[in-house]
Backbone as JSON Lines, residues from 0, in Angstrom:
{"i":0,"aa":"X","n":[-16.43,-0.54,-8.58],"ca":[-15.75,-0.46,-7.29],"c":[-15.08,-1.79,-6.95]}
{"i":1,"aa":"X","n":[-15.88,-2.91,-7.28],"ca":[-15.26,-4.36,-6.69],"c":[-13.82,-4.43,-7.66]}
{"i":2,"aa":"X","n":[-13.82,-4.24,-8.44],"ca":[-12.57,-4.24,-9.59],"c":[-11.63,-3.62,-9.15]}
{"i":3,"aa":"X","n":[-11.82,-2.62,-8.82],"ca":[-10.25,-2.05,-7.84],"c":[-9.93,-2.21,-6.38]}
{"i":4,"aa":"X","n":[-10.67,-2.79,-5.75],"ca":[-10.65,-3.15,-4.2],"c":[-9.05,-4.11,-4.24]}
{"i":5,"aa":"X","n":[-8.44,-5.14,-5.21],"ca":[-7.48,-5.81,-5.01],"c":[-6.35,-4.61,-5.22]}
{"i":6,"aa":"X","n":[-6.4,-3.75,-6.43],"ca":[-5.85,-2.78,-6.22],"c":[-5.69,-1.49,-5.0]}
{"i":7,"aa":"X","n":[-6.2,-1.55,-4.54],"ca":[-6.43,-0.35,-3.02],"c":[-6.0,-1.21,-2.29]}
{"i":8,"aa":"X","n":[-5.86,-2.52,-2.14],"ca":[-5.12,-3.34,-1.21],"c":[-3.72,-3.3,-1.64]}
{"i":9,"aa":"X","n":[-3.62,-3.34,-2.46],"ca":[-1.95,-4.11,-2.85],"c":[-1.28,-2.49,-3.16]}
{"i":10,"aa":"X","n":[-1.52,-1.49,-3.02],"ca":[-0.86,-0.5,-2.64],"c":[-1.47,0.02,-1.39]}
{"i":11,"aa":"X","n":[-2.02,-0.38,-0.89],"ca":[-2.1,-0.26,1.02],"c":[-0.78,-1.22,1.37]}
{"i":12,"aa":"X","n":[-0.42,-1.98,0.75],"ca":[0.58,-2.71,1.5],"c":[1.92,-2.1,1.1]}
{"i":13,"aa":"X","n":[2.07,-1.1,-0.26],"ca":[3.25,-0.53,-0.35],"c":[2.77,0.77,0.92]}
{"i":14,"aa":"X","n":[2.04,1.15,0.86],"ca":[1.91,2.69,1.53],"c":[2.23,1.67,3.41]}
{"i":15,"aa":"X","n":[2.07,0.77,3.5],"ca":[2.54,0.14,5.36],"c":[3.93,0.46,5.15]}
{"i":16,"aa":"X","n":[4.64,0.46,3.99],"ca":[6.52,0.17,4.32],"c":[7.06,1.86,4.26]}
{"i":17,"aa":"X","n":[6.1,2.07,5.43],"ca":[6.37,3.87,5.38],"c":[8.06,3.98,5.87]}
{"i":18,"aa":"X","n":[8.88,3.38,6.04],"ca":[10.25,3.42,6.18],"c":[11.21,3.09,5.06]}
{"i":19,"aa":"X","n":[10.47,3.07,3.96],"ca":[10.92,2.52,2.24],"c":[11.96,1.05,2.58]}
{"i":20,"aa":"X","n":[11.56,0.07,3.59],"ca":[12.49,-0.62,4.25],"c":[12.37,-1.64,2.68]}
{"i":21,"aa":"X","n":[11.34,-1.48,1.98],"ca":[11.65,-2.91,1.05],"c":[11.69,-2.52,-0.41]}
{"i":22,"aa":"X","n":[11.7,-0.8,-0.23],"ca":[12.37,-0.05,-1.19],"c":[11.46,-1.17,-2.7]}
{"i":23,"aa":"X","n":[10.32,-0.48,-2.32],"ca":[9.2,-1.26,-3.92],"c":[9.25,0.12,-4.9]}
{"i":24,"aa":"X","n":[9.67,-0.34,-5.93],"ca":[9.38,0.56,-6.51],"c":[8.67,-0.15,-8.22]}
{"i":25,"aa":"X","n":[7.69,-1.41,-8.04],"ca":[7.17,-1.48,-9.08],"c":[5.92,-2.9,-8.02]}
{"i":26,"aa":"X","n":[4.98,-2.61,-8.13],"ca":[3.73,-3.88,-7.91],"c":[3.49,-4.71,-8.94]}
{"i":27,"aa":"X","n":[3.07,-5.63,-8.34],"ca":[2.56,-7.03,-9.32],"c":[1.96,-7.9,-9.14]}
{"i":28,"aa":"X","n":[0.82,-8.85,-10.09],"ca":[-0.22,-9.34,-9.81],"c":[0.05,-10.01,-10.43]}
{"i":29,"aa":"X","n":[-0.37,-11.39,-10.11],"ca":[-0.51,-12.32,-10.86],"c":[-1.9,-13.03,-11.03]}
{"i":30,"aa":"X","n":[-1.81,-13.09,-12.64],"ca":[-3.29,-13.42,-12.96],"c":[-3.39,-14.92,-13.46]}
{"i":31,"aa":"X","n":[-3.27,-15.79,-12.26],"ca":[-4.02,-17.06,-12.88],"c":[-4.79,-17.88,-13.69]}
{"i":32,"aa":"X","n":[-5.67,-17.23,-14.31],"ca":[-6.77,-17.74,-14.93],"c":[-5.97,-17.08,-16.49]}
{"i":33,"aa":"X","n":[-4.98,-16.48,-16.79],"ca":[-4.38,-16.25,-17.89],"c":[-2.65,-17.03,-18.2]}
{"i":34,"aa":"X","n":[-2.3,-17.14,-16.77],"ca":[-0.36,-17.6,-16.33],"c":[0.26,-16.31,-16.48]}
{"i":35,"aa":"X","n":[-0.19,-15.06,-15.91],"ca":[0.47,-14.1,-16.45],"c":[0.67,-13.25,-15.26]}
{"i":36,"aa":"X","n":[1.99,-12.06,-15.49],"ca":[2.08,-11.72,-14.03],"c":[2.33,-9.65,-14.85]}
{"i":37,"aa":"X","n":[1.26,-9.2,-14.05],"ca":[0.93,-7.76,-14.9],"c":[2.15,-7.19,-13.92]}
{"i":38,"aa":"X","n":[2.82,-5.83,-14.19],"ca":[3.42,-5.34,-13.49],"c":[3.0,-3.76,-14.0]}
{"i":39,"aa":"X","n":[3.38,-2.7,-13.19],"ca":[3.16,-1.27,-12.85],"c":[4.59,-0.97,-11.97]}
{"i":40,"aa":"X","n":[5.28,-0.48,-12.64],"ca":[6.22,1.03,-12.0],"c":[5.39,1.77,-11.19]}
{"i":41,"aa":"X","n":[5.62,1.93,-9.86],"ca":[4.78,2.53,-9.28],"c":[4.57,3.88,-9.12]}
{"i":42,"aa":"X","n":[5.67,4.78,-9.9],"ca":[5.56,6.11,-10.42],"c":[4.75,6.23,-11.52]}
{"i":43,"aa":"X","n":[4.84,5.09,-12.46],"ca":[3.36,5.22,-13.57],"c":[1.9,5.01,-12.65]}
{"i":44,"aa":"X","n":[2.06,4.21,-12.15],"ca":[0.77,3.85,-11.36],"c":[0.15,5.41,-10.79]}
{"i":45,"aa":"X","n":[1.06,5.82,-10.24],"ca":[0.58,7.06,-8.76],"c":[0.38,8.24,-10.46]}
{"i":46,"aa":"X","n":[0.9,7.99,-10.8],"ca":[0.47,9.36,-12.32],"c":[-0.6,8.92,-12.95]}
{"i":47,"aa":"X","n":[-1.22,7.59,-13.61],"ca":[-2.36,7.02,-13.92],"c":[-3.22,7.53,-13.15]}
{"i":48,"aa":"X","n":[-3.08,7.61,-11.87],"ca":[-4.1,7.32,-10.83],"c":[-4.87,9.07,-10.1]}
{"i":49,"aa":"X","n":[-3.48,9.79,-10.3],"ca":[-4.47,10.83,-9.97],"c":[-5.03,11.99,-10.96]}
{"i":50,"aa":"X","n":[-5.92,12.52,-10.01],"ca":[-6.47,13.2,-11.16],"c":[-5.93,14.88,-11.7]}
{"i":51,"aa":"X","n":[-4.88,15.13,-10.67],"ca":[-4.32,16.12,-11.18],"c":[-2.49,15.83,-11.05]}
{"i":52,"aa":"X","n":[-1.62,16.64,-10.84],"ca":[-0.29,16.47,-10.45],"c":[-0.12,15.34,-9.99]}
{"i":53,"aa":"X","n":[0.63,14.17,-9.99],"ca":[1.55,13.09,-9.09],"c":[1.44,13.45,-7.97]}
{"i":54,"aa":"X","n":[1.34,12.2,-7.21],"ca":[1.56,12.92,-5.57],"c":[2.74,11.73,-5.37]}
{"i":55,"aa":"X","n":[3.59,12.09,-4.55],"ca":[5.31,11.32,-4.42],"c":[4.67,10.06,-3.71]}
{"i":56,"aa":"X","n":[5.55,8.99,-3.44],"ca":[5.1,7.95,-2.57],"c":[5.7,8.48,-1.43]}
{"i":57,"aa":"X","n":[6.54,9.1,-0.71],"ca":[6.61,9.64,-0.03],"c":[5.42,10.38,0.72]}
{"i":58,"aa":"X","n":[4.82,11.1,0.47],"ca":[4.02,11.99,0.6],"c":[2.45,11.19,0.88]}
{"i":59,"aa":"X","n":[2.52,10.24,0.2],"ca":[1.21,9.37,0.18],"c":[1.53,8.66,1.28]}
{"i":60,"aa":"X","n":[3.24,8.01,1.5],"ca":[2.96,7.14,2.91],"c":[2.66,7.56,3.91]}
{"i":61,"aa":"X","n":[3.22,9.11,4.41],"ca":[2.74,10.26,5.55],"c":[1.69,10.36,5.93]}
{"i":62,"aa":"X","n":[0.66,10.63,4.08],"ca":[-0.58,10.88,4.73],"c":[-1.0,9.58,5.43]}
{"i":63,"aa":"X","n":[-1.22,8.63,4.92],"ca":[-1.85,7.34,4.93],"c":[-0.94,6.81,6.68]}
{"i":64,"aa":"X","n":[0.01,7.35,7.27],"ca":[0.53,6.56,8.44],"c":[-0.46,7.5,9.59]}
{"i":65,"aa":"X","n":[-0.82,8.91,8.88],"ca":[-1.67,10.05,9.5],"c":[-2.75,9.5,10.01]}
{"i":66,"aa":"X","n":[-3.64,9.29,8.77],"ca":[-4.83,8.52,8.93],"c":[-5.2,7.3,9.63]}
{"i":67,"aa":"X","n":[-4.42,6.32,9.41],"ca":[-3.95,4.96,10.08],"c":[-4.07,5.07,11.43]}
{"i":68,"aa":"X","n":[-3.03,6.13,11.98],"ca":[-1.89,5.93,13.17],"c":[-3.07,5.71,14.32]}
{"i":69,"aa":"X","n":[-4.2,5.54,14.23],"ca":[-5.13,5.05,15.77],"c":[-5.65,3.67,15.32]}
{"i":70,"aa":"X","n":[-5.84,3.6,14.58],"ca":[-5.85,2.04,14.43],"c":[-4.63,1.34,14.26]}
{"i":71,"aa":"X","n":[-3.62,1.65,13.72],"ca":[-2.44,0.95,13.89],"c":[-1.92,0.92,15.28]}
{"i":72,"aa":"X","n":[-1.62,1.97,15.85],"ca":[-1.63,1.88,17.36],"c":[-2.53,0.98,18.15]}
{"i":73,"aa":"X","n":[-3.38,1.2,17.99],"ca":[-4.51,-0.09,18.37],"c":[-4.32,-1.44,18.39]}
{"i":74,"aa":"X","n":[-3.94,-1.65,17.33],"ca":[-3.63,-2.86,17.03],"c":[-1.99,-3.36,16.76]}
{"i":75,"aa":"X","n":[-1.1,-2.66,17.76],"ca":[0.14,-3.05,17.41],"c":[0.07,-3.44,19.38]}
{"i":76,"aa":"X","n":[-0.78,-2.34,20.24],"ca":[-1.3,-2.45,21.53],"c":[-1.63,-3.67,21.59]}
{"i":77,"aa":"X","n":[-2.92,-4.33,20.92],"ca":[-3.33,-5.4,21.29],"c":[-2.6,-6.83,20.76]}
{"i":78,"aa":"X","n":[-1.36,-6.37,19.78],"ca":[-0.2,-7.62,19.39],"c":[0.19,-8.09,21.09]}
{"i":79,"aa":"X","n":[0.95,-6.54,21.23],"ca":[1.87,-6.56,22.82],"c":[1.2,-7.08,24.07]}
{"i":80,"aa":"X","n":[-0.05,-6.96,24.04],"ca":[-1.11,-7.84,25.08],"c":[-1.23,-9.47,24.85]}
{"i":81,"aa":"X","n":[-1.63,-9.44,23.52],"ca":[-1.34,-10.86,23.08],"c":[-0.47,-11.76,23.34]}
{"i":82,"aa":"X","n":[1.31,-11.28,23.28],"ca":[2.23,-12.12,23.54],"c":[2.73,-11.81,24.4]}
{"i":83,"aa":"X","n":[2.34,-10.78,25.71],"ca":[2.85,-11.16,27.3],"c":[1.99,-11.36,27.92]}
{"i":84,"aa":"X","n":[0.93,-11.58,27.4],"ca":[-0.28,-11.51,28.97],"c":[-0.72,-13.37,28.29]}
Protein backbone atom coordinates (compact mmCIF):
# COMPACT_ATOMS: atom_id res chain seq x y z
CA UNK A 1 0.00 0.00 0.00
CA UNK A 2 2.81 2.61 1.04
CA UNK A 3 4.33 2.07 -2.58
CA UNK A 4 1.46 3.44 -4.37
CA UNK A 5 0.26 6.21 -2.02
CA UNK A 6 2.81 8.73 -4.25
CA UNK A 7 1.00 7.30 -7.08
CA UNK A 8 -2.82 7.93 -5.84
CA UNK A 9 -1.46 11.35 -5.21
CA UNK A 10 0.02 12.37 -8.38
CA UNK A 11 -3.07 11.32 -10.28
CA UNK A 12 -5.35 12.99 -7.63
CA UNK A 13 -3.70 16.00 -8.91
CA UNK A 14 -4.48 15.13 -12.65
CA UNK A 15 -8.15 14.06 -11.62
CA UNK A 16 -8.32 18.25 -9.63
CA UNK A 17 -7.84 19.72 -13.44
CA UNK A 18 -11.47 18.52 -13.93
CA UNK A 19 -11.67 21.40 -16.67
CA UNK A 20 -8.68 19.57 -18.77
CA UNK A 21 -7.33 23.34 -18.22
CA UNK A 22 -3.58 21.86 -18.31
CA UNK A 23 -4.64 19.33 -20.80
CA UNK A 24 -1.99 16.36 -19.05
CA UNK A 25 -1.98 13.81 -20.93
CA UNK A 26 1.23 11.88 -19.67
CA UNK A 27 2.61 11.97 -15.53
CA UNK A 28 6.03 11.95 -14.26
CA UNK A 29 8.27 11.23 -11.47
CA UNK A 30 11.31 11.85 -10.82
CA UNK A 31 13.50 9.45 -9.15
CA UNK A 32 16.44 10.91 -7.41
CA UNK A 33 18.26 8.36 -5.85
CA UNK A 34 18.69 6.95 -9.66
CA UNK A 35 18.77 10.87 -11.89
CA UNK A 36 15.97 9.50 -13.69
CA UNK A 37 12.58 10.84 -14.63
CA UNK A 38 9.89 7.66 -15.26
CA UNK A 39 7.04 8.77 -17.41
CA UNK A 40 3.36 7.04 -18.11
CA UNK A 41 0.91 8.15 -20.97
CA UNK A 42 -1.85 8.44 -18.96
CA UNK A 43 -4.13 6.33 -21.21
CA UNK A 44 -1.52 3.44 -20.55
CA UNK A 45 -1.61 4.19 -16.96
CA UNK A 46 -5.73 4.24 -16.57
CA UNK A 47 -5.54 0.64 -18.80
CA UNK A 48 -2.63 -0.82 -16.48
CA UNK A 49 -4.61 0.15 -13.69
CA UNK A 50 -7.97 -1.21 -14.03
CA UNK A 51 -9.15 -4.29 -13.62
CA UNK A 52 -11.58 -4.57 -16.30
CA UNK A 53 -12.40 -2.04 -19.43
CA UNK A 54 -10.48 1.56 -19.33
CA UNK A 55 -12.38 4.01 -17.67
CA UNK A 56 -11.84 7.65 -19.79
CA UNK A 57 -10.16 10.45 -17.76
CA UNK A 58 -13.05 12.14 -18.35
CA UNK A 59 -15.26 9.97 -16.60
CA UNK A 60 -12.80 9.46 -13.66
CA UNK A 61 -12.61 13.36 -13.20
CA UNK A 62 -16.68 13.47 -12.73
CA UNK A 63 -16.62 10.78 -10.52
CA UNK A 64 -13.81 11.98 -8.31
CA UNK A 65 -15.27 16.04 -8.44
CA UNK A 66 -18.68 13.80 -7.16
CA UNK A 67 -17.01 12.45 -4.33
CA UNK A 68 -14.80 15.47 -3.46
CA UNK A 69 -17.43 18.20 -4.06
CA UNK A 70 -18.13 18.60 0.12
CA UNK A 71 -14.89 18.80 1.00
CA UNK A 72 -13.77 20.85 -1.77
CA UNK A 73 -16.56 23.17 -1.12
CA UNK A 74 -15.46 23.25 2.33
CA UNK A 75 -12.46 24.20 1.81
CA UNK A 76 -12.62 26.62 -1.11
CA UNK A 77 -15.46 28.31 1.81
CA UNK A 78 -12.86 28.49 4.28
CA UNK A 79 -10.03 30.04 1.46
CA UNK A 80 -12.94 32.95 0.98
CA UNK A 81 -13.12 33.47 4.91
CA UNK A 82 -9.50 33.50 5.08
CA UNK A 83 -8.83 36.39 2.68
CA UNK A 84 -11.81 38.78 3.61
CA UNK A 85 -12.41 38.37 7.10
Amino acid sequence: MQQTLWLRQLLGYVLLDRFDTFRFDTVAVYCGWDGQVLTWPLPDLLRSAASGAAPTLEGLRADFQKDMREELDHYAAWKERERYY
